[in-house]
N, C-alpha and C positions, 0 to 999 in steps of 0.2 A: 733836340737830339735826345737830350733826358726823358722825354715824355717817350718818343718814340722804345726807345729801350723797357723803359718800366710797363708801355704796353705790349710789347714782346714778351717780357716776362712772365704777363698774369693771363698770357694767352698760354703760354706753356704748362705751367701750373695749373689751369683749367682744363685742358687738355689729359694731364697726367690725372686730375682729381674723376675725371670723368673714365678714362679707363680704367683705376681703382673701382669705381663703385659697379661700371660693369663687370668688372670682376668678381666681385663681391656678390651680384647676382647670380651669375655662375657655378658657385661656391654654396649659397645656399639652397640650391637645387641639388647639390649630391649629385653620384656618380660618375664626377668629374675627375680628371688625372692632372697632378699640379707640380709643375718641375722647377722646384727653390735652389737659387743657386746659392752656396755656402753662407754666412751672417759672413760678417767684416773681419777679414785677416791681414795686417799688413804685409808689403812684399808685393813677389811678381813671381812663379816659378816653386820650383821646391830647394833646398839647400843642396849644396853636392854631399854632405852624408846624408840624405834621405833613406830611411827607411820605414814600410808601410804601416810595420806593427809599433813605431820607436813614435810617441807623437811631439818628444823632444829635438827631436831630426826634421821635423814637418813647418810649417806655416801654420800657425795655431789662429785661434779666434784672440781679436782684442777684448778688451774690458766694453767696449761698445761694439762688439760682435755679438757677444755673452747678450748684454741687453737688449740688441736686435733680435738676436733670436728666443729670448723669453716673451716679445713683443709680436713677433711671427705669433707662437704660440696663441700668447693670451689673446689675440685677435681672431686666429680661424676659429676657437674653442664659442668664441663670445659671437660670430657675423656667420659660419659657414655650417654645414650640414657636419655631422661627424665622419672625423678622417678614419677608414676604416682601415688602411696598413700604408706603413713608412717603410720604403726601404732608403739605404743611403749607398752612395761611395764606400769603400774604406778608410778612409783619409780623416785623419782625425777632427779637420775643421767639418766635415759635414758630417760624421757621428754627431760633434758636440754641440750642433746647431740644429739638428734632430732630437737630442736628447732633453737641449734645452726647451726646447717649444713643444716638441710633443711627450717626450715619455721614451716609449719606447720605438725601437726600429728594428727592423732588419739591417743587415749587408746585403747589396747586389753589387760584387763584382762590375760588373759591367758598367757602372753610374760613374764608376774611376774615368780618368782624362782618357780620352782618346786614345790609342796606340798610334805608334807613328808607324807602323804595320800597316801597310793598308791590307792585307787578308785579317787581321786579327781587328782592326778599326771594323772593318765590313760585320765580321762577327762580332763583336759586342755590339751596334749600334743595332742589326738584329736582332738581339736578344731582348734589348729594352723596348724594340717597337713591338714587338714578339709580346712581352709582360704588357703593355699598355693594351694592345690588340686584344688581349683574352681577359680585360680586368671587366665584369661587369659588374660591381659590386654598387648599392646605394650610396654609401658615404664616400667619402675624397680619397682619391690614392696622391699620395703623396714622395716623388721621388725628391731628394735632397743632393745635389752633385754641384760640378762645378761649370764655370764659364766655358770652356771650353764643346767640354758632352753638350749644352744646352746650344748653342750654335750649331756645331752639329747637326743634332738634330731636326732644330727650327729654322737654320740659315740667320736668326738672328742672334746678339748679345743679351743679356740680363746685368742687370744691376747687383751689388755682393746684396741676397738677401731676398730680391726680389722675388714672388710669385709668377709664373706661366702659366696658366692652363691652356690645356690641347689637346687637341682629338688627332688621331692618326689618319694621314692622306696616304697614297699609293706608298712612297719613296720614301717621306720623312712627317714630320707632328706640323698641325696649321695650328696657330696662336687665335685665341678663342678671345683669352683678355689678362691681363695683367693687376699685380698687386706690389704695388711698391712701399716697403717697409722703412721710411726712414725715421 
């Protein structure tokens, strides 16, 4: 039974090392669009005094959030083509997970969670296919948001941290390949 599991394991891990590195091919081809969901915050939700500009109200990065996202950084800077604009969420965990790995960013509204609106959901979720749709630039665009927007958009989850890259289909973004930062 033990052997069975430990081959499980190193199937999965091989699995994941391989979607990494295809990734990472992707990545050093430039003019790819890559949707990172926040580095590592503990929690689940946001606090009931939440507020968007307060980031002591907020779900903050941990201390291995911080160094996740310096490790995001120092990796695309060192494997991928140059990221040519950041936008983020407004939310302080993906500001400071942008700031940390890349420098600098934008805000785009619309990278925020989801609205539970479904006419105001329909409209942001447009806008960022909308910005993806018109980006033709050489280097990486890079949006930075949360688990939630990333589902969304791709019908799957991400990992806190992890890289997406994707091209836009009709409706929603098809998953090209992945980058897992642990």
């Amino acid at each position: 039974m033990l052997r069975i599991s430990t081959l499980l394991l190193l199937i999965a891990l091989t699995g994941a090392a391989q979607a990494t590195e295809s990734g990472w091919a992707l990545l050093r081809e430039g003019g790819h669009v890559v949707l990172i969901r926040s580095a590592m915050a503990p929690g689940t939700g946001e606090p009931h005094n939440f507020e968007i500009d307060k980031c002591r109200t907020q779900r903050n990065l941990s201390d291995r959030g911080r160094q996740q996202a310096r490790k995001i950084g120092a990796l695309i800077a060192a494997r991928a083509a140059p990221v040519e604009l950041v936008l983020t969420s407004r939310y302080c965990r993906t500001r400071e997970t942008a700031r940390l790995a890349f420098g600098d960013s934008e805000d785009f509204t619309p990278l925020d969670p989801p609205s539970e609106d479904e006419d105001e959901r329909a409209v942001q979720i447009d806008a960022i296919l909308q910005k993806i749709r018109d980006y033709s630039g050489s280097g990486n665009l890079i949006l930075v948001t949360h688990l939630e927007t990333i589902k969304v958009l791709t019908g799957e989850p991400a990992r806190e941290g992890e890289a997406v890259i994707v091209r836009p289909d009709e409706e929603k973004l098809h998953i090209l390949g992945r980058i897992i930062f642990n």
